[in-house]
C-alpha positions as CSV (number, residue, x, y, z in Angstrom):
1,X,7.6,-18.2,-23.3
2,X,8.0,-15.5,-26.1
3,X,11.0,-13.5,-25.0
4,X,9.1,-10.2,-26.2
5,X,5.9,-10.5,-23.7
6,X,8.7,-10.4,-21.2
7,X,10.3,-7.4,-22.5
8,X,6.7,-6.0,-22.3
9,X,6.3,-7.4,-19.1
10,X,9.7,-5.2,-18.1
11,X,8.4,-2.0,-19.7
12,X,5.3,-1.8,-18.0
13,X,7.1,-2.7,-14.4
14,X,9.6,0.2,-14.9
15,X,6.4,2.7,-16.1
16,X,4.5,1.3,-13.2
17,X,7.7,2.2,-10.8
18,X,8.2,5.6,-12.0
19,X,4.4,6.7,-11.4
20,X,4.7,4.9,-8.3
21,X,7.4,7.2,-7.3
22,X,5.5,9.8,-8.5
23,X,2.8,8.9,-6.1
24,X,4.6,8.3,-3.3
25,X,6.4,11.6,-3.5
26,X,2.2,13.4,-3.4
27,X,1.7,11.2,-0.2
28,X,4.5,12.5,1.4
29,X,3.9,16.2,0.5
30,X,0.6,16.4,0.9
31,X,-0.3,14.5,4.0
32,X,3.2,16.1,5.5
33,X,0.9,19.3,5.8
34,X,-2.3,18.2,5.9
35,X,-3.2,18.1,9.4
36,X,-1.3,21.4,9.7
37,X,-3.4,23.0,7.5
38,X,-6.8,21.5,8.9
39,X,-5.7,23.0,12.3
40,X,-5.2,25.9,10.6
41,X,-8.6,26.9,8.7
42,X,-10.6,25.1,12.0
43,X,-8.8,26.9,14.2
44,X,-6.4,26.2,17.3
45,X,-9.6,24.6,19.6
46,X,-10.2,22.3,17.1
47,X,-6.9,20.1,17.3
48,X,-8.8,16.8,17.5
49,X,-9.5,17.1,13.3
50,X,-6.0,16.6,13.1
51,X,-6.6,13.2,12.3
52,X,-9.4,13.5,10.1
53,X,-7.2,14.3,6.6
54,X,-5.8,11.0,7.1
55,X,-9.3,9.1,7.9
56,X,-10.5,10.8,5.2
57,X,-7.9,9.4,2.5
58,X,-8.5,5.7,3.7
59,X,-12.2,5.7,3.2
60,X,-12.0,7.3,0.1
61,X,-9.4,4.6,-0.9
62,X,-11.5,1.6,0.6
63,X,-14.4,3.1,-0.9
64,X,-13.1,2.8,-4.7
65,X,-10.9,0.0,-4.7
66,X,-14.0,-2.7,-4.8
67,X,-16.0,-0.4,-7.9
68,X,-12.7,0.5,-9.8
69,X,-11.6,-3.0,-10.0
70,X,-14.1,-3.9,-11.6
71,X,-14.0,-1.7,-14.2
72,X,-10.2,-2.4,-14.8
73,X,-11.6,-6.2,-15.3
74,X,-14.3,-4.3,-18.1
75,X,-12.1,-2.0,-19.7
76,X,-8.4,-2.6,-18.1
77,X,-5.8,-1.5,-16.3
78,X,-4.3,1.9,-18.4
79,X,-8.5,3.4,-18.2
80,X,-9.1,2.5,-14.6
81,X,-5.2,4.0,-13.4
82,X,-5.9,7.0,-15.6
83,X,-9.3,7.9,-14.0
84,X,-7.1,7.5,-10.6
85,X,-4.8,10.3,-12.1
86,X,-8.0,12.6,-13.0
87,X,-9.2,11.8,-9.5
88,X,-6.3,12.7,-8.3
89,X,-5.8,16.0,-10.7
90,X,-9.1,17.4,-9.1
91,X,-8.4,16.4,-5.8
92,X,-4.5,18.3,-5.7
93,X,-6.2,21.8,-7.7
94,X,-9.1,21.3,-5.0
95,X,-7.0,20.9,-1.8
96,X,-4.4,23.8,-3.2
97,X,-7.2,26.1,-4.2
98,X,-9.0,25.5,-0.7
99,X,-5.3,27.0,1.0
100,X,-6.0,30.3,-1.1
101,X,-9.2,30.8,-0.2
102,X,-8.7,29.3,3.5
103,X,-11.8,27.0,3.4
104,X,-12.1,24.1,5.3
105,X,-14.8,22.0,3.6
106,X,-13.0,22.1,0.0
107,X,-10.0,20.8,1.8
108,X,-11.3,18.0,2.9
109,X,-12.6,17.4,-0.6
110,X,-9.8,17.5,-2.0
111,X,-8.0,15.0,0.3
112,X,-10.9,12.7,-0.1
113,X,-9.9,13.0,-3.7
114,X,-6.5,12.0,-3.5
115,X,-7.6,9.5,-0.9
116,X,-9.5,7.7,-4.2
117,X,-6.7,8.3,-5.8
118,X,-4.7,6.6,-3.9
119,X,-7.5,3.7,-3.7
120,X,-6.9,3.1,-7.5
121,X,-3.1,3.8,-7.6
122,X,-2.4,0.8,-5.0
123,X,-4.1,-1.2,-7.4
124,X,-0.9,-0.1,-10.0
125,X,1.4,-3.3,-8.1
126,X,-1.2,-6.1,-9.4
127,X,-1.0,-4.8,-13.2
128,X,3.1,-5.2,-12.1
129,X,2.4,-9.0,-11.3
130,X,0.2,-9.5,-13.9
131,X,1.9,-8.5,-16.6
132,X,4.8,-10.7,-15.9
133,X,5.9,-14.4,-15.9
134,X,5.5,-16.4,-12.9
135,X,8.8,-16.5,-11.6
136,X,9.1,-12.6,-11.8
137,X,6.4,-12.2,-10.7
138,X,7.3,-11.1,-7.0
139,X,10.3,-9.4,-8.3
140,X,8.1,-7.2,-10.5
141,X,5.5,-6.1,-7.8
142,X,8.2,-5.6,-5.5
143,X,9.8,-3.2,-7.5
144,X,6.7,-1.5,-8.0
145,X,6.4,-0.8,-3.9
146,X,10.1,-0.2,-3.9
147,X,8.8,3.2,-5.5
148,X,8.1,4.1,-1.5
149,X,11.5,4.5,-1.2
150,X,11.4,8.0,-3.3
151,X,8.8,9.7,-1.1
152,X,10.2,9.0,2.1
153,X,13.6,10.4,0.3
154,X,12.0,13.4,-1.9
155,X,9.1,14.4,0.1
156,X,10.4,16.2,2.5
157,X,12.6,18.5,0.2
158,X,10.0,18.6,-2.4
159,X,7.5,20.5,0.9
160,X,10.3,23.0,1.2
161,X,10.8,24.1,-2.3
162,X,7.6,24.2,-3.5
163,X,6.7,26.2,-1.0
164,X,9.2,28.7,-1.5
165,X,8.2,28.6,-5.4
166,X,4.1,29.2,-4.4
167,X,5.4,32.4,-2.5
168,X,7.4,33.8,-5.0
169,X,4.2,33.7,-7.0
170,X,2.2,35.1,-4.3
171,X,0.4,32.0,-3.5
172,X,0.4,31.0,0.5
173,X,3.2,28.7,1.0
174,X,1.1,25.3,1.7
175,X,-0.7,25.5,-1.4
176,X,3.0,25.0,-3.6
177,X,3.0,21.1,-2.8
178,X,-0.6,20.9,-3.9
179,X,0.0,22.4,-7.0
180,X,3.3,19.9,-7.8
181,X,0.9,17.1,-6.7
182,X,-1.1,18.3,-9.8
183,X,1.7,18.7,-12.2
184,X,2.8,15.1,-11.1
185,X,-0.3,13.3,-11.8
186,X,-0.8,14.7,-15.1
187,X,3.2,13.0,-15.6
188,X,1.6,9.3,-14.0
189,X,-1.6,9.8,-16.6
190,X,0.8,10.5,-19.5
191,X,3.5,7.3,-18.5
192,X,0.7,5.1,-18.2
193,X,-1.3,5.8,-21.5
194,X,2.2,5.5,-23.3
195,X,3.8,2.4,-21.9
196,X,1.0,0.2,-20.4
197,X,1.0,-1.1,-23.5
198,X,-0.5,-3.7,-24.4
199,X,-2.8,-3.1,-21.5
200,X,-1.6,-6.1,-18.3
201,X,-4.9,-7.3,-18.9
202,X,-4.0,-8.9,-21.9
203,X,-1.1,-9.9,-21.2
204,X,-2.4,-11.6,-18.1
205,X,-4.9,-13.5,-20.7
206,X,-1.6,-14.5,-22.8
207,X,0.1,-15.7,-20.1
208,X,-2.9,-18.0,-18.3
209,X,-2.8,-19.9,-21.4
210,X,0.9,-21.2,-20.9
211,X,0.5,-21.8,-16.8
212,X,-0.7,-24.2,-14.6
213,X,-3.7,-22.7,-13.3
214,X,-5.1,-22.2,-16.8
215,X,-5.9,-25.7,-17.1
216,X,-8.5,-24.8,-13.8
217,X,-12.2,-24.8,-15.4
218,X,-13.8,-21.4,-14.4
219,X,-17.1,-19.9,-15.4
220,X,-16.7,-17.5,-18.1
221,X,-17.8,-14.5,-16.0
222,X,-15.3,-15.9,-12.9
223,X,-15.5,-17.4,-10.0
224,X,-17.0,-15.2,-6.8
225,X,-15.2,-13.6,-4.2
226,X,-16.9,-15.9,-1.8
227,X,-16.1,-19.4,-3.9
228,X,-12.6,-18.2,-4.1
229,X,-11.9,-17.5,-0.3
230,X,-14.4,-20.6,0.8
231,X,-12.7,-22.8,-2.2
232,X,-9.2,-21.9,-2.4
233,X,-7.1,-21.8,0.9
234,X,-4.3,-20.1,-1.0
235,X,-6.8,-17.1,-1.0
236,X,-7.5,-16.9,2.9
237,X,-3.8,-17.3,3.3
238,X,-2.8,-14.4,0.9
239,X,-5.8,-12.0,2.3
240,X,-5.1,-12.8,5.3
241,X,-1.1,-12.1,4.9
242,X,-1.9,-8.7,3.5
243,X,-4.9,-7.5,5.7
244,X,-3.7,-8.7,9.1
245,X,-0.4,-7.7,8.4
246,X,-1.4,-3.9,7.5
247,X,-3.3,-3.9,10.7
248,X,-0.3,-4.7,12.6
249,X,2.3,-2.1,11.3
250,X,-0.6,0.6,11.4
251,X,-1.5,-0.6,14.6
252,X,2.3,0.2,16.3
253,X,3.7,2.6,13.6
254,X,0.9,5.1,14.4
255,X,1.3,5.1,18.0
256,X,5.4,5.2,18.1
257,X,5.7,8.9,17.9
258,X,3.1,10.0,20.9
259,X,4.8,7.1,22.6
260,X,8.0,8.6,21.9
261,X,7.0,12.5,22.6
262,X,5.6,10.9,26.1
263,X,9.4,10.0,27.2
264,X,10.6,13.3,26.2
265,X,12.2,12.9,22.6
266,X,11.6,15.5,19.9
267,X,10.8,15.6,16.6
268,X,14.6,14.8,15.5
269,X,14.8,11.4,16.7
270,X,10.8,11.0,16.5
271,X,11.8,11.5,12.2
272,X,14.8,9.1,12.7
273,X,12.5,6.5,13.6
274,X,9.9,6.9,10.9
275,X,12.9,7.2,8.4
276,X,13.5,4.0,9.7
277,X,10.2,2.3,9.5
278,X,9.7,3.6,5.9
279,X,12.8,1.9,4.6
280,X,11.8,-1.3,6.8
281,X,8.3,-1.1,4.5
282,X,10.3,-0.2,1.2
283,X,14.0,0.1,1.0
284,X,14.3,-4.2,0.5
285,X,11.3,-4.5,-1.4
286,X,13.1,-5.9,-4.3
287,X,15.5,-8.5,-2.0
288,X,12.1,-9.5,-0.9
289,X,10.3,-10.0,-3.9
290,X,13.3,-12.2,-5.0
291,X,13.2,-13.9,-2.0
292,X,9.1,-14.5,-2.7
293,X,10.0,-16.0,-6.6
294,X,13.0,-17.7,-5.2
295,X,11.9,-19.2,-1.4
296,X,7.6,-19.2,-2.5
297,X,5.2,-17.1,-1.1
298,X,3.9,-19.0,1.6
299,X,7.5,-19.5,3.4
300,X,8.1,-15.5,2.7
301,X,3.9,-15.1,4.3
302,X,5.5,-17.2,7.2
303,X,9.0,-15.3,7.8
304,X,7.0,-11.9,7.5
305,X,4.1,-12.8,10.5
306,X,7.8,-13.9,12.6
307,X,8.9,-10.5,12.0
308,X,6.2,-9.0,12.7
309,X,5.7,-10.4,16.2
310,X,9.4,-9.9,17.0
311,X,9.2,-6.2,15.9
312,X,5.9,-5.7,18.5
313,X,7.6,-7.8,21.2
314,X,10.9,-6.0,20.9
315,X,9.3,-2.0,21.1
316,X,7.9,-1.8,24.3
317,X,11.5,-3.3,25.7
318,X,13.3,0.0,25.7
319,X,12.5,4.4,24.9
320,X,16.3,4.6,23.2
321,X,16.0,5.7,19.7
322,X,18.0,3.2,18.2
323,X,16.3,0.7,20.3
324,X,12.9,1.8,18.7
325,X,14.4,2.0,15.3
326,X,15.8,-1.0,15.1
327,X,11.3,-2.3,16.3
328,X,10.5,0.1,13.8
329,X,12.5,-0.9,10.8
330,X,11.3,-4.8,11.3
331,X,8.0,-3.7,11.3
332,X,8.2,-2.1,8.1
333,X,10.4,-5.3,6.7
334,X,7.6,-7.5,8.2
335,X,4.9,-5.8,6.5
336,X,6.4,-5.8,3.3
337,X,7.4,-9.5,2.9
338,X,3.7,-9.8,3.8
339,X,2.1,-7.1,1.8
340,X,4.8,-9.0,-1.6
341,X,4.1,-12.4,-1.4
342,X,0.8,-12.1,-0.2
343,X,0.0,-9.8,-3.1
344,X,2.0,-12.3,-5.6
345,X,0.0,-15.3,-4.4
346,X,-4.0,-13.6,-4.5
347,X,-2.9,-12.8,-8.6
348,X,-1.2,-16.1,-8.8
349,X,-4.6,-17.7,-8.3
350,X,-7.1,-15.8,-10.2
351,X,-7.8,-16.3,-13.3
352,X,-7.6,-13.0,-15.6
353,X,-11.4,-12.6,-15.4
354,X,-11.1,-12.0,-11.9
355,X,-8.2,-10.4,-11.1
356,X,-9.0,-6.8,-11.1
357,X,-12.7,-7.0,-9.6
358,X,-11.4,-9.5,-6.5
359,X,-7.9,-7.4,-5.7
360,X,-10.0,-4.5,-5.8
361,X,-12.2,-6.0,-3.4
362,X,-8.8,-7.3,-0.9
363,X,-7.6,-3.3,-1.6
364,X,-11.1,-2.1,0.1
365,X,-10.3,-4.3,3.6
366,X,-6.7,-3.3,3.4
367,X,-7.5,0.3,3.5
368,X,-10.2,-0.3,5.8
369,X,-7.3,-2.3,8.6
370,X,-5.2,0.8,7.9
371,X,-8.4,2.8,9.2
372,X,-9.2,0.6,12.1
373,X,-5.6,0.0,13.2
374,X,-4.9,3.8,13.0
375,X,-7.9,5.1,14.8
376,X,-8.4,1.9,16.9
377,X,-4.2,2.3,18.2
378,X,-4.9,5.2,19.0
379,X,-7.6,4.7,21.8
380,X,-6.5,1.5,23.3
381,X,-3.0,3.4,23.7
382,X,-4.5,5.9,25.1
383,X,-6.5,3.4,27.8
384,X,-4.1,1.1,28.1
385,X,-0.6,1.9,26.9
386,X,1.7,0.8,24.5
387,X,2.5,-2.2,25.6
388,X,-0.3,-3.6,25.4
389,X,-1.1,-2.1,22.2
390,X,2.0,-3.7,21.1
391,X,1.3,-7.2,22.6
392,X,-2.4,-6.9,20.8
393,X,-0.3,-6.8,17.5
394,X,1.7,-10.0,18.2
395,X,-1.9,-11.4,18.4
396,X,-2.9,-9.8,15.1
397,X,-0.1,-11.0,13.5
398,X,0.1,-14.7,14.7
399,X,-2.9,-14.9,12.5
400,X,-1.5,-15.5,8.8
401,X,1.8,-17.4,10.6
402,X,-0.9,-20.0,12.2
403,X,-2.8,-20.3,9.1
404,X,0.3,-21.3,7.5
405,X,1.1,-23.9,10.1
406,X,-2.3,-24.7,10.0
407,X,-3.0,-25.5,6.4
408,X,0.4,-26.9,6.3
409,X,-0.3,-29.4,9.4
410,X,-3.5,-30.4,7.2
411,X,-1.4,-30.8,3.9
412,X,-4.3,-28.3,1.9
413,X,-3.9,-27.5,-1.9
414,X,-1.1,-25.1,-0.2
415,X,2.2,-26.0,-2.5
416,X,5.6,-25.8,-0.7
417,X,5.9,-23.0,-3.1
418,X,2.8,-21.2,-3.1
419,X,1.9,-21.4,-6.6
420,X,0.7,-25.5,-7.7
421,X,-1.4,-27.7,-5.3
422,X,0.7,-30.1,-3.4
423,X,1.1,-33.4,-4.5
């Protein structure tokens, strides 16, 4: 392997993990306030919209994931990220403007905008994996989620003083994070377009030629999304790892603090368990995505549905704060050893030609899990409480840890490792 297309490979992780952090530091700003400021400009009767800001960022991210990857598979990764960014640039000014002039409708715009933003910004951890060699792969995409880790730190400040910098300029005080979501898009357009460079596109071409799957005959154009999940059990395993395993963290996560507020604690140990749960999804991403390239994905898919159903047996046990925390963080840890290796295995198996179109599609019914498990938690909480809610996600989640067993127990085209048919 030339030693230089892995010092490109390493470039265009570390620009990938700053606009990552750039990102994640917007999501936690902006949707911080959000459903503050939709109860705000509908009025105090209208409390029930105080989900809608955050429905209304996961269809507009499972609505362009499909159509964006596939024009990162036309024209690459640094054009379809940077019409993300401009997405993203109208969406902040929109959402900021719509606090000055107090109207509801171009608020929600705007948070639909980022919302497809953030559709093609998740899309920023494949051009990670594709850009490297095989066994960094994991390592690489994992460092690219790790970026998590700097909203849940920043964010929170970040509300504070830009907030106190909009009101020194006379602006209302919820339309300053909006404004630094602008500036820090127009940063992620500018990293990308200087360091994804080559474009992960072609370096995913250069590097098909020197592994295994390369000598796979494909159709020019690629295979379909249908012939890849019906003809490649490796796929149904990594989609299933990543969808099933989003729908059981946003399943519990979402309900934790009502659940929480019902017993009487307040919003200081309510935050201490979120803090929690975020470092659980991104404060070990990278010992997990060396654990991925070192262990293989399918034995990291497996160990992420076990912690999964531990974390959703263990949170209905016991109210205590610690208690929940300690649910809370595996939940995040199960999620992301899912969300890595099942993300390292779906590029492991494309071919180049394929890559950007099919994650796009697998980004569309992650986002659309995260819509169903938030919404969905919420009303069977409501009927039935949270432990049952929580018992329905040991179900969800036994689903990618049987079709490991499953496929194993039938000795598929599933490698020990994840990445070669077995032998």
């Amino acid at each position: 392997m030339d030693a230089s297309l892995e010092n490109v490979g390493r470039k265009i992780t570390a620009a990938l993990l700053v606009t990552q952090s750039l990102f994640s530091a917007i999501t936690i700003m902006v949707f911080t306030i959000s459903s503050i400021i939709v109860v705000q400009l509908a009025g105090d009767t209208k409390q029930w919209m105080l989900g809608v800001p955050s429905l209304v960022t996961l269809l507009g991210a499972a609505a362009v994931a499909y159509p964006i990857g596939r024009f990162m598979n036309v024209a690459g990764r640094r054009r379809g990220l940077t019409v993300g960014h401009v997405l993203g640039i109208c969406g902040a000014l929109m959402a900021g403007w719509a606090v000055v002039s107090e109207s509801l409708l171009f608020f929600i715009t705007g948070i639909l905008f980022i919302g497809l933003a953030k559709g093609v910004n998740d899309l920023g951890r494949y051009a990670a994996a594709e850009a490297n060699v095989l066994h960094r792969r994991a390592r690489a995409l994992s460092l690219v989620v790790f970026g998590g880790t700097v909203g849940s730190i920043t964010g929170p400040t970040l509300i504070s003083s830009t907030g106190n910098l909009a009101e020194s300029f006379g602006f209302p005080r919820f339309s300053g994070p909006f404004l630094a979501a602008t500036a820090f898009f127009v940063l992620m357009m500018i990293v990308v377009n200087l360091f994804l460079r080559p474009d992960p596109l072609q370096i995913a071409q250069q590097l098909a030629e020197t592994e295994p799957e390369a000598a796979v005959p494909v159709p020019q154009e690629g295979r379909s999304f249908s012939q890849i999940f019906w003809g490649d059990h490796r796929a149904k395993l990594a989609i299933a790892a990543m969808v099933f395993g989003q729908l059981t963290m946003v399943l519990v996560m979402t309900i934790t603090p009502v659940h929480m507020t019902n017993h009487h604690h307040d919003i200081g140990p309510i935050s201490w368990v979120i803090m929690a749960h975020t470092m659980g999804m991104f404060g070990l991403s990278f010992l997990v995505g060396w654990l991925v390239d070192r262990l293989g994905r399918i034995k990291m898919i497996a160990i992420g549905g076990v912690i999964l159903i531990a974390s959703c047996l263990l949170a209905p046990l016991s109210t205590g704060v610690l208690w929940l925390a300690m649910a809370l963080f595996l939940l995040g840890l199960g999620w992301n050893c899912c969300f890595v290796a099942g993300s390292t295995l779906l590029t492991d198996i494309l071919q180049p030609q394929e890559k950007s179109r099919v994650q796009g599609l697998v980004d569309t019914l992650i986002n659309v899990a995260s819509a169903i498990g938030g919404f969905g938690g919420g009303i069977v909480f409501w009927a039935i409480g949270f432990t049952i809610t929580s018992q329905i996600g040991v179900v969800i989640a036994l689903i990618p840890l049987t079709l490991v067993l499953f496929l194993r127990l039938t000795q598929s085209q599933l490698a020990v490792e994840g990445t070669t048919p077995a032998h």
